[in-house]
C-alpha positions in Angstrom: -2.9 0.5 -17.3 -5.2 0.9 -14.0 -4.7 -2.4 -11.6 -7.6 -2.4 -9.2 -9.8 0.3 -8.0 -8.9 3.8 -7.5 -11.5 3.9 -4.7 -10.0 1.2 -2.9 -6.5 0.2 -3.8 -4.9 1.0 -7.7 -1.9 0.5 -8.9 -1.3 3.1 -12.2 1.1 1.3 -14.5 2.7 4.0 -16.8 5.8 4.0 -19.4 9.2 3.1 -18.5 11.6 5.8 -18.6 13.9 6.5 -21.7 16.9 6.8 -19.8 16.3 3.4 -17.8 14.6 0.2 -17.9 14.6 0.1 -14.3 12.4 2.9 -13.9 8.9 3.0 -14.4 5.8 6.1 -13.7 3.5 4.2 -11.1 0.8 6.0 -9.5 -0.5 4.6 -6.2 -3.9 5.0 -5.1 -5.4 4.6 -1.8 -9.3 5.4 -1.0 -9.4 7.6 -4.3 -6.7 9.6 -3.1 -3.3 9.7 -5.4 -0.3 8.9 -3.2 2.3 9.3 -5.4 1.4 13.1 -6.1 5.5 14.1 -5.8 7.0 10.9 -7.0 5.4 8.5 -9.2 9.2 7.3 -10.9 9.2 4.2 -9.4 12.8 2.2 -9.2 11.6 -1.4 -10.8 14.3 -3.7 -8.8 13.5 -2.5 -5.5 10.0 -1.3 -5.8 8.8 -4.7 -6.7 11.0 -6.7 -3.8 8.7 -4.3 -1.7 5.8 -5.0 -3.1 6.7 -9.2 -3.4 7.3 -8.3 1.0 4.0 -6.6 1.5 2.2 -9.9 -0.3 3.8 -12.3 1.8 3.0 -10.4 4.8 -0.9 -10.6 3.7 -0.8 -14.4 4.1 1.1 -14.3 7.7 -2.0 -14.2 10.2 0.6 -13.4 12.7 2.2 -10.2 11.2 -1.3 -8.6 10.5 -4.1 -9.6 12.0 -4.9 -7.0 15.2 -7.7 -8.7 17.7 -8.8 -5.2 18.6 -8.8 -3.9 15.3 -12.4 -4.8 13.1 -13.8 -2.0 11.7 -12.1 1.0 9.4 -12.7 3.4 13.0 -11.0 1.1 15.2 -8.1 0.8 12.5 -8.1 4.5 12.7 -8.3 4.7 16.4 -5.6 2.2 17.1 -3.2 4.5 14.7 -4.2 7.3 16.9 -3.2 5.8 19.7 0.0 4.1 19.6 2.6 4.7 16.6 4.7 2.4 18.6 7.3 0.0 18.1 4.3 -2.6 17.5 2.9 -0.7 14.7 5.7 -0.8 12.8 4.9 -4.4 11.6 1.8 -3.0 10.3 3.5 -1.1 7.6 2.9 -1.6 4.2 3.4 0.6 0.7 6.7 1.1 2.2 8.0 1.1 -1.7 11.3 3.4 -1.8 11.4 6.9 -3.1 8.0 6.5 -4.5 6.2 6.5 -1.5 8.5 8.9 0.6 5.7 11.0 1.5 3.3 7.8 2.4 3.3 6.2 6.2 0.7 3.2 6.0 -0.6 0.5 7.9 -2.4 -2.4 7.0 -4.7 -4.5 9.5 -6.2 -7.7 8.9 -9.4 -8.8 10.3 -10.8 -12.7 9.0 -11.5 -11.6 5.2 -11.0 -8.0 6.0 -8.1 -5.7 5.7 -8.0 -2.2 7.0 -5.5 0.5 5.3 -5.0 3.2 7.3 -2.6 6.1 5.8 -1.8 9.8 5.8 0.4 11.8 3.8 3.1 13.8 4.0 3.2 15.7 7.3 -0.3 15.9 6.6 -2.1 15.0 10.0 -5.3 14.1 8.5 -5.6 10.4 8.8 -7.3 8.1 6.0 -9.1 4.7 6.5 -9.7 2.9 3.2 -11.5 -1.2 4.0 -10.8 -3.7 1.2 -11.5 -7.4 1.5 -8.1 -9.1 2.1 -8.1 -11.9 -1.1 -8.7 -8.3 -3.1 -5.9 -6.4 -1.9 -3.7 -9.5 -2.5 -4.9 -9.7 -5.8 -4.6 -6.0 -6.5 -0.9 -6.7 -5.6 -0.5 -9.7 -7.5 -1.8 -7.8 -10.4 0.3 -4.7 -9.7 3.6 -6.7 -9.9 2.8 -8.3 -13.1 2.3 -5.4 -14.6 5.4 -4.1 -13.7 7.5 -6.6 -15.2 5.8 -6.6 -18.2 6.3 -4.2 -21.4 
């Protein structure tokens, strides 16, 4: 089952593992770009307390929203600039083993929200724009999912 869109944010919802009902293949996809290309076995339990974090965070004005940051290149530009101790409260996708191999940051603008990730050691530097209610929703949806059989 495919939550969202692949183009902007997706959550693939696969089968839960035979050995484990705590484990479940989830594919994560970011500006039509699979992020979960090494790991996709995603550990149910904490993988979803992440994911519950990152939602809340969406509604905090305070912990997102960035005054300089309005458009996908200034997202990207700010990234450039400072990795600092500042950007850290950007983070988001930060899901466990899943996303190892994933740094991103999520910016909120008004209705806007500006994803910007690499992978790996990777140095080339994606910007994906989504609207802000859609991302929530795209996570709401995700974590349903999840939990269900």
């Amino acid at each position: 089952m495919i939550v969202g869109s692949k183009e902007a944010v997706a959550f693939e919802i696969g089968s839960y593992a035979e050995e484990s009902p705590n484990l479940r293949a989830v594919d994560i996809w970011l500006g039509g770009v699979k992020t979960t290309y090494i790991d996709n076995s995603a550990y149910l339990p904490s993988f979803l307390h992440a994911l519950e974090k990152d939602l809340a965070s969406l509604s905090e004005p305070a912990l997102r929203n960035h005054k300089k940051v309005t458009s996908s290149s200034e997202a990207r530009k700010y990234l450039f600039k400072s990795l600092s101790k500042h950007a850290l409260r950007y983070k988001i996708f930060n899901l466990g083993a899943t996303t190892d191999d994933l740094s991103a940051f999520a910016f909120t603008q008004a209705e806007s929200a500006f994803i910007v990730f690499r992978l790996g050691l990777n140095s080339k530097r994606y910007v994906v724009s989504i609207g802000k209610q859609e991302l929530a929703e795209t996570i709401k949806n995700a974590i349903s999912a999840c939990k269900s059989a």
